[in-house]
C-alpha positions as CSV (number, residue, x, y, z in Angstrom):
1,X,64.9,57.0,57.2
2,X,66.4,56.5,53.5
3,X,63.8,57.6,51.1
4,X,62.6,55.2,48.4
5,X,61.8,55.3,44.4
6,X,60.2,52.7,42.5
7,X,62.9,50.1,44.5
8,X,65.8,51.7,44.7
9,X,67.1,53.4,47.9
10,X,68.7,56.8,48.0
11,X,70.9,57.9,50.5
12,X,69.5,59.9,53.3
13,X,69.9,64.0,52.4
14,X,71.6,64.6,55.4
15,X,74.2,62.1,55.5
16,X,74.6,63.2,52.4
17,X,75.4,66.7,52.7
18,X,77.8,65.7,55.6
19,X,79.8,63.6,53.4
20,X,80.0,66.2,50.9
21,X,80.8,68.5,53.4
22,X,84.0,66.6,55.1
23,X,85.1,65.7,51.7
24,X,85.4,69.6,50.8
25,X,87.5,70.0,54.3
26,X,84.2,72.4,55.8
27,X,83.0,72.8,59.4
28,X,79.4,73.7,59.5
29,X,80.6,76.6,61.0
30,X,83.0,77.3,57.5
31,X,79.9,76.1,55.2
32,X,77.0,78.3,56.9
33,X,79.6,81.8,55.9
34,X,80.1,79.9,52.4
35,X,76.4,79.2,51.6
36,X,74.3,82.1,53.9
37,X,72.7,79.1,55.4
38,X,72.4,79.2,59.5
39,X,74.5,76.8,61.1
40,X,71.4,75.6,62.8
41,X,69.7,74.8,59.7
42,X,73.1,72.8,58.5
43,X,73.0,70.7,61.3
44,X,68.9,70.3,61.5
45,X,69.6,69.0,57.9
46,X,72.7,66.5,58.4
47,X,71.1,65.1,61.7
48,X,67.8,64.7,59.5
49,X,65.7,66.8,61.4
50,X,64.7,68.8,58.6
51,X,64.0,66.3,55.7
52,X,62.9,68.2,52.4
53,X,65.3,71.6,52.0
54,X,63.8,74.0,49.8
55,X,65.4,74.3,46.0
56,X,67.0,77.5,46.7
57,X,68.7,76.1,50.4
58,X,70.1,73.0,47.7
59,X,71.7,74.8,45.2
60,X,72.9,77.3,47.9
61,X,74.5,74.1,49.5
62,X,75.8,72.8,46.5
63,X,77.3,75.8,45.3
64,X,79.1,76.4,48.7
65,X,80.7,72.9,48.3
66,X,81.7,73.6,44.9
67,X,79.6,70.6,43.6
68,X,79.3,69.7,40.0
69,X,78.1,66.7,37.7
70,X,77.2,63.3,39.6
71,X,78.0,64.8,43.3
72,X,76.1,67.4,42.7
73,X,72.9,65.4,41.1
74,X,73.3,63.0,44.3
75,X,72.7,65.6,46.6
76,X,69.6,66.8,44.9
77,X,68.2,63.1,45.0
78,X,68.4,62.5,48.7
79,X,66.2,66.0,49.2
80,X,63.4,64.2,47.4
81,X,62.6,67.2,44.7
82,X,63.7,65.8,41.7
83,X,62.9,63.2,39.4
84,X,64.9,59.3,39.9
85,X,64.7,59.3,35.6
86,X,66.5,62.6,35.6
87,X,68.6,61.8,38.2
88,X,69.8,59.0,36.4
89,X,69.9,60.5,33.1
90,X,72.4,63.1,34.0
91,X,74.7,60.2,35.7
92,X,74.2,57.9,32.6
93,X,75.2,61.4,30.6
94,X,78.5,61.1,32.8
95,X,79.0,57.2,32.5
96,X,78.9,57.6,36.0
97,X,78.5,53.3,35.5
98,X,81.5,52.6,33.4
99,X,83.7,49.8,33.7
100,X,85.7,49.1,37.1
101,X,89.8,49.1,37.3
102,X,91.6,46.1,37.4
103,X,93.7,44.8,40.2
104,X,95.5,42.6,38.4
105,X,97.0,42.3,34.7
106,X,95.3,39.8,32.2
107,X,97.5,36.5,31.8
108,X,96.9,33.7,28.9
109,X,93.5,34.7,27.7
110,X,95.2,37.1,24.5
111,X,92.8,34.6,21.9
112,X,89.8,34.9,23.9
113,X,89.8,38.6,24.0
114,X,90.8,39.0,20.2
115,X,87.7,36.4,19.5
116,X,85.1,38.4,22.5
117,X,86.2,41.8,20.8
118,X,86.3,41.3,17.5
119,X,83.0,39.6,17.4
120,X,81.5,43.2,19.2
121,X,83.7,45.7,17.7
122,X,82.7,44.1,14.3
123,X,79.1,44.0,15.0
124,X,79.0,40.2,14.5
125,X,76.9,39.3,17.6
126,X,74.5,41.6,19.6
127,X,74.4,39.0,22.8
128,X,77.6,37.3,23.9
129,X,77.6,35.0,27.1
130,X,81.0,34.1,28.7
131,X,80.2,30.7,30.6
132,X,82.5,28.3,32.6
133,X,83.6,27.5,36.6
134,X,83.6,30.7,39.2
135,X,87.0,31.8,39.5
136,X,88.0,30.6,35.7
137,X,88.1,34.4,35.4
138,X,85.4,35.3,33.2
139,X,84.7,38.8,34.7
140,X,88.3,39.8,34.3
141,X,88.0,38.7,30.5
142,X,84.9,40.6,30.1
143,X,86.5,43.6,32.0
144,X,89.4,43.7,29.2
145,X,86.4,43.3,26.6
146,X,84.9,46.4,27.7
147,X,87.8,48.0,28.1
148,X,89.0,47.4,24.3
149,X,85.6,48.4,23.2
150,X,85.1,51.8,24.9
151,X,88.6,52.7,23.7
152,X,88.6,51.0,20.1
153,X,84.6,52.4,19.1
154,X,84.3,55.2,21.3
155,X,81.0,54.0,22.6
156,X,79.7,53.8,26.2
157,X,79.9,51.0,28.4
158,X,77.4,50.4,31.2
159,X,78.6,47.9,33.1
160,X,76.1,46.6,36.0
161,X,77.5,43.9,38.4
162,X,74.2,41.3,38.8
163,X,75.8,39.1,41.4
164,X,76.9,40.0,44.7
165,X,79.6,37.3,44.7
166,X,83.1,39.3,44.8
167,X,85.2,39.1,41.1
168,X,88.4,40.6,42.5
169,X,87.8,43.7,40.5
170,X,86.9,46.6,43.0
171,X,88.3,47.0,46.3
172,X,86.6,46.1,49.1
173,X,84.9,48.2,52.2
174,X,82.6,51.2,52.6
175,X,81.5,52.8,49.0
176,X,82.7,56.3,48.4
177,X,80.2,59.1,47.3
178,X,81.2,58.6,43.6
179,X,80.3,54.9,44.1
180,X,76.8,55.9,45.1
181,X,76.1,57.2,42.1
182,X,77.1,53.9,40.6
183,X,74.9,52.0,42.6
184,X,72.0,54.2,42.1
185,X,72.4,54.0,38.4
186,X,72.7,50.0,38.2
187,X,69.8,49.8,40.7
188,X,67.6,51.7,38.3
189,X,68.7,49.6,35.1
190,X,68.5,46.7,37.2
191,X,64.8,47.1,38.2
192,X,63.9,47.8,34.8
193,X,65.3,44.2,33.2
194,X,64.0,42.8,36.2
195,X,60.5,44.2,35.0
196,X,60.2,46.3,38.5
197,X,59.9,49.2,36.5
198,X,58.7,50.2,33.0
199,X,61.7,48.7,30.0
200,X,60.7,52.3,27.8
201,X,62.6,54.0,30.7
202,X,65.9,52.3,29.6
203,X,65.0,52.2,26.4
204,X,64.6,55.9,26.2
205,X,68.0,56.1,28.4
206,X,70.1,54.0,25.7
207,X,68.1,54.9,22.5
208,X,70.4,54.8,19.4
209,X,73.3,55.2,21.0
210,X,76.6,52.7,20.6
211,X,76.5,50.8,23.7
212,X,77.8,47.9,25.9
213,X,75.7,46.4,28.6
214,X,77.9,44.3,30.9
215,X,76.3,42.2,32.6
216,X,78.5,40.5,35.2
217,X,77.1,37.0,37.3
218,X,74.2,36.7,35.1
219,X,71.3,35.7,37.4
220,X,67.7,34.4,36.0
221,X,65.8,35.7,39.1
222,X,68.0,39.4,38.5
223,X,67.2,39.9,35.2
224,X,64.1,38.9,33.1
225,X,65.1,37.1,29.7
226,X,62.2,38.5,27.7
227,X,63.2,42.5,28.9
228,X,67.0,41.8,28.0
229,X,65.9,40.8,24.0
230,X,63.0,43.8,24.0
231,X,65.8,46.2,25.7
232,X,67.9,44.3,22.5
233,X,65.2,45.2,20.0
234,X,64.1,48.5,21.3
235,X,67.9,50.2,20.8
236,X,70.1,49.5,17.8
237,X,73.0,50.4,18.9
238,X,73.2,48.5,22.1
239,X,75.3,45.0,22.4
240,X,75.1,42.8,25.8
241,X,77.9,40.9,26.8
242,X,77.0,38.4,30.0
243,X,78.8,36.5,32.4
244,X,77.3,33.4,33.9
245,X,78.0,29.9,35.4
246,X,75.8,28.5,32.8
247,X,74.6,29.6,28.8
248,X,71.4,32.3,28.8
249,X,67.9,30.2,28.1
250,X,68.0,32.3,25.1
251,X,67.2,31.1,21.4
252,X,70.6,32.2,19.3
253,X,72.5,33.9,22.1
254,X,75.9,32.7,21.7
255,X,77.9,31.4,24.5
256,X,81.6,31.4,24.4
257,X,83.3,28.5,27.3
258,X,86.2,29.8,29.1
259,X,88.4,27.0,30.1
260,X,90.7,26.9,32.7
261,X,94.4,28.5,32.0
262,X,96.5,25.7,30.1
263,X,99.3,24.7,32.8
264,X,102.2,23.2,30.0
265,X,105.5,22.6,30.9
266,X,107.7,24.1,34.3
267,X,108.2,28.1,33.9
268,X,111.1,28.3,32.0
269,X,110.3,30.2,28.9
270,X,110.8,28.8,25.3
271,X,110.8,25.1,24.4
272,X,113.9,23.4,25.2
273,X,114.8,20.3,24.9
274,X,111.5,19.1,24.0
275,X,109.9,20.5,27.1
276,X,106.8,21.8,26.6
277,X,106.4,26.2,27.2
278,X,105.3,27.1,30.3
279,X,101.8,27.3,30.2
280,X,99.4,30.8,30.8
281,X,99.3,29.0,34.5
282,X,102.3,28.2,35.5
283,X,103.4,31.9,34.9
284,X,100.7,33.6,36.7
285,X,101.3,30.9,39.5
286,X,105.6,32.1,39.1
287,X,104.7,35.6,39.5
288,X,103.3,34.9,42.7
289,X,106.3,33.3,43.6
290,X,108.8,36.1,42.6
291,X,107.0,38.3,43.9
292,X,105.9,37.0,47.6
293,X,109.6,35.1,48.1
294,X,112.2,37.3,45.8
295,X,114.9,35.5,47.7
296,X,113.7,31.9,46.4
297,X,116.3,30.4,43.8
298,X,114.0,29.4,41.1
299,X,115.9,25.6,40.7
300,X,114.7,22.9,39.0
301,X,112.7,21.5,42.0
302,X,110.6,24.9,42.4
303,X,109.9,25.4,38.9
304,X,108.6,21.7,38.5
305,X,106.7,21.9,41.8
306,X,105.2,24.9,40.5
307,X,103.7,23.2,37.6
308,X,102.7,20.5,39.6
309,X,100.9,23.0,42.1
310,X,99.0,24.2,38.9
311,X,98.1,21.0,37.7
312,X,95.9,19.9,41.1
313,X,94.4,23.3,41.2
314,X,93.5,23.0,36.9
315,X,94.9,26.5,36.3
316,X,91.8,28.1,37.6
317,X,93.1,31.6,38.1
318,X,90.6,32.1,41.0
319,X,92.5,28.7,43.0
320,X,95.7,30.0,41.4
321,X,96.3,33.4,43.7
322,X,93.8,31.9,46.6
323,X,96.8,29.1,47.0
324,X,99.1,32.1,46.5
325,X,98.2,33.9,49.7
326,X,99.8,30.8,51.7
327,X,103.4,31.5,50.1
328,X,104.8,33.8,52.5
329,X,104.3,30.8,55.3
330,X,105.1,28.0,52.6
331,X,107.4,27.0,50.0
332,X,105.7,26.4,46.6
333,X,106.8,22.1,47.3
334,X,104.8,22.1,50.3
335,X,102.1,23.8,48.8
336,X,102.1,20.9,46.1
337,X,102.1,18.2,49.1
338,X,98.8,19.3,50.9
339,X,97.6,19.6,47.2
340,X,97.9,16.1,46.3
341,X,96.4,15.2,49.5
342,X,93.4,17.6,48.9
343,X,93.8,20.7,46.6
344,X,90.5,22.1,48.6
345,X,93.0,23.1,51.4
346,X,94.8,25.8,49.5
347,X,91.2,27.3,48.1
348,X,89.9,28.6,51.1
349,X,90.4,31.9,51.7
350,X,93.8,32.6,53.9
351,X,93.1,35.1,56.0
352,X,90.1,34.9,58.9
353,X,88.9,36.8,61.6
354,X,89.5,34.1,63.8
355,X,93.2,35.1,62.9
356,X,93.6,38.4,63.3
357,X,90.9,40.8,64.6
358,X,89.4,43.4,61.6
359,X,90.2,41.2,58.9
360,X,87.8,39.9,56.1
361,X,86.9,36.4,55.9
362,X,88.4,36.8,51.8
363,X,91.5,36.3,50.8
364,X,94.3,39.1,50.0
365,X,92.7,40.2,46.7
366,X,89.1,39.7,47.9
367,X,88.9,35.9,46.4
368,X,86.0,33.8,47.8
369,X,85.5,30.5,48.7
370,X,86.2,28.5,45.7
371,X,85.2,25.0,46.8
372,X,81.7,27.0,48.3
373,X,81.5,28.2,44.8
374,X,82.2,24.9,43.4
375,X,79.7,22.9,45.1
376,X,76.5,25.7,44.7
377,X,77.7,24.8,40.5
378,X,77.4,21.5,41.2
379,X,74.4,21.1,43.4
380,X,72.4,22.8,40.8
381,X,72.8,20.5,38.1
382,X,69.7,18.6,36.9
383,X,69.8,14.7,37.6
384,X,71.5,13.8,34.4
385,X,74.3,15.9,34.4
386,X,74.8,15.3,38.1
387,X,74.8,11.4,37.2
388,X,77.2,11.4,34.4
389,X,79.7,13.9,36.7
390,X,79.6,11.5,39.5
391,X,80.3,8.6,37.1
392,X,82.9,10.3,35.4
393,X,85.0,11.2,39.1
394,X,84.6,7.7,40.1
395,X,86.4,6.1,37.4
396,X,89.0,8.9,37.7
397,X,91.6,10.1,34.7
398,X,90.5,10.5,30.9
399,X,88.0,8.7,29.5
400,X,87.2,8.6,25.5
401,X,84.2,10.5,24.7
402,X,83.0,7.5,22.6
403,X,83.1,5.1,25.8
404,X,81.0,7.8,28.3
405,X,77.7,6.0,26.6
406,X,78.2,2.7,28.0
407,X,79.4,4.1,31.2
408,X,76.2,5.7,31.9
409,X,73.5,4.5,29.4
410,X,70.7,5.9,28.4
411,X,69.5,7.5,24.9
412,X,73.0,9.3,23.2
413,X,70.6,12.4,22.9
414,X,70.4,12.5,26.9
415,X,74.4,11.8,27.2
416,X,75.2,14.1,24.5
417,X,73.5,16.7,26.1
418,X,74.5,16.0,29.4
419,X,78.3,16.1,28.9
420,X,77.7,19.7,26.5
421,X,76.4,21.3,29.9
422,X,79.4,19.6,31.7
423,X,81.3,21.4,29.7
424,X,79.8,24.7,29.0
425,X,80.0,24.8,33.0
426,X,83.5,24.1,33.4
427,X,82.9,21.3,35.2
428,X,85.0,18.8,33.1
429,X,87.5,19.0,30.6
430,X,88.3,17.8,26.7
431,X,91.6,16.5,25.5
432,X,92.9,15.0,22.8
433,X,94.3,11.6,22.6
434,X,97.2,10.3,21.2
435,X,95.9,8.3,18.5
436,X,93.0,10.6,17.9
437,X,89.6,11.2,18.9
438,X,88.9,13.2,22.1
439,X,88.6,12.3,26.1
440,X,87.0,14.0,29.1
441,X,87.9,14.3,32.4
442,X,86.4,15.7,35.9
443,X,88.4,18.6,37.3
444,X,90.3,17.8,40.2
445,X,88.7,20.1,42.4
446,X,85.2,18.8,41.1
447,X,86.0,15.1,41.9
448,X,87.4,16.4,45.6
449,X,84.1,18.3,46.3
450,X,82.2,15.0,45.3
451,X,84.2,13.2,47.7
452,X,82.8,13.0,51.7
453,X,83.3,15.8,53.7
454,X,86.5,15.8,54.7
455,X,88.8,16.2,57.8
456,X,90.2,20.2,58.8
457,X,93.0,21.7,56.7
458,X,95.8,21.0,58.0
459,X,97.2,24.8,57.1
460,X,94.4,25.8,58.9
461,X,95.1,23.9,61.5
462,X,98.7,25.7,61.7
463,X,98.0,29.1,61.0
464,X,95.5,28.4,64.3
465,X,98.3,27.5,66.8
């Protein structure tokens, strides 16, 4: 049995204490001479025959196992004797919940970070929202927010993953014991803006301190709008920064779009000859390549299919290194082949445990499946917004904003309105013409998941036989 606190779950006392135990390299036998504790007793505990040790058998324990800080506040939660608020408040005290490494560097988003940043660091806004299509990378932007803030101000970061959709930022696979600590701190907050538990708790927790709340995959039915701008009001120092598919429902919060990565010209450095730069895409979508097939020549052919490859998959980072995982099997021209025919092929996740026995159904850097992710975005569009999208795919390339009224009809307020969430969401795309004025277009992807189901990959199909 795990015991329970207001909602959150804490791990079983036992199973703690034998974790602990094999991480400091002890038999039961080597801990009972350590501690003065019977080796009958050790065991009675770890099989969870004996569920509430006495104080004096804990810290015996503990000390034996040389545990300090967040370890050794874990342990004393699973035995049921002390308070979750203290509990937390010494792992809070730690920033046992800080921000998560990063498995892979930050590529093309330099102006986004400088205008996220500078707008916190600066005290400008108190609630920043970073909006657009999953994958379009807003957790890893938000990740190199928090980041630049706990260095540049010194302040504390709390940074509570709301969705349980993977962002490629932690490793996959069973949580260590620092991890539970983590998790038992972000189920706490959690349940508190959720309103399963009193706000003053957190409000106590943060007070006047200098603060960032992360909160990554904003969720309405995971956290309760009106506790977020009390928890806001309550602590001076605190700032929120959110990432969502969609901008908060809340008056004056400020939502900042993250496109996808501009694609530009075939990787080839500097402007030359009137080629455009490479693009922020193309040279994520290159290091793949130099990296997976170091023995490719990078000749005119590969560099333009390259940037052709980035095109059909709109330089969304996510469908960027999902496509990547197929490059030791294919060269990048093939790659832009099944793309034209359906980029949706290349966004599935490459390796299956149909395949090979053990492995996840994710791709190599934990990615998930995009065109799933695309289509929950999608289906949860109101009526006019879904109307307009579907207009917009089916007369296919750039169309000038000034001509998306007649295609539609309808008051301008409702269009207007419409093609601001379109965009907000990622879902489409503004450009500039020629001769001025502005067009939008549907995303590739987008206008492929509107389409019929389709027939198998054919990849798929191969990596099968």
């Amino acid at each position: 049995m795990r015991q329970v606190h207001t909602g959150i779950e804490f791990p079983r006392f036992g199973a703690t204490l034998q974790t602990a135990r094999r991480r400091a390299g002890l038999t039961q036998e080597q801990l009972s001479t350590a501690s003065g504790i019977s080796v009958r007793a050790i065991r009675d505990l770890e099989l969870g025959r004996a569920h509430r040790p006495r104080r004096e058998t804990i810290r015996l324990l503990a000390d034996a196992l040389g545990l300090s800080g967040s370890h050794r506040v874990l342990l004393e939660s699973g035995s049921g004797h002390d308070a979750v608020d203290s509990t937390v408040r010494q792992m809070y005290e730690e920033q046992v919940a800080s921000p998560p490494a990063a498995t892979s560097p930050l590529i093309g988003r330099e102006r986004e970070l400088d205008v996220v940043a500078g707008a916190l660091l600066t005290g400008q806004e108190r609630l920043l929202s970073l909006v657009g299509l999953p994958g379009v990378g807003k957790s890893r932007l938000a990740l190199a927010v928090a980041r630049r803030y706990e260095a540049e101000r010194e302040a504390r970061v709390l940074w509570l993953p709301v969705s349980s959709s993977p962002t490629g930022l932690l490793p996959s696979g069973p949580a260590p014991e620092p991890d539970r600590a983590q998790a038992l701190l972000t189920a706490w907050t959690l349940d508190r803006l959720a309103g399963r538990g009193p706000l003053e708790d957190l409000v106590r927790l943060i007070g006047g301190r200098r603060t960032l709340l992360v909160l990554d995959g904003y969720e309405d039915a995971a956290v309760d709008r009106d506790s977020l701008l009390r928890l806001l009001a309550g602590c001076d120092g605190l700032q929120v920064l959110v990432t969502a598919r969609a901008p908060l429902p809340v008056l004056g919060a400020r939502a900042v779009p993250l496109a996808a990565l501009p694609v530009g010209g075939p990787a080839g450095g500097p402007d030359r000859g009137g080629e455009r730069p490479a693009g922020a895409a193309v040279r994520l979508m290159s290091s793949h390549v130099r990296y997976t097939r170091p023995a490719l020549r990078q000749t005119a052919a590969v560099t333009e299919a390259i940037a052709g490859l980035c095109r059909q998959l709109d330089g969304i980072p996510l469908a960027l290194n999902t496509a990547a995982g197929w490059l030791p099997m294919y060269a990048p021209e093939q790659l832009l082949a099944v793309a034209r025919d359906n980029p949706l092929h290349l966004v599935e996740p490459v390796f299956s445990g149909d395949f090979f026995p053990g492995e996840s159904s994710a791709g190599p850097m934990g990615e998930p499946d995009l065109g799933m992710l695309i289509r929950g975005t999608v289906s949860g569009l109101r009526p006019g917004p879904a109307r307009l999208l579907a207009v917009l795919a089916r007369r296919g390339g750039a169309c000038p904003t000034d001509e998306v009224l007649s295609l539609v009809g309808g008051s301008p307020g409702d269009v207007t309105r419409s093609l601001r969430g379109l965009l907000l969401r990622g879902l489409i795309r503004e450009e500039r013409l020629p001769e001025g004025g502005t067009a939008v277009s549907v995303l590739n992807l987008v206008r492929h998941v509107l389409r019929p189901a389709c027939e198998p990959a054919p990849l798929t199909a191969v990596a099968r036989t």
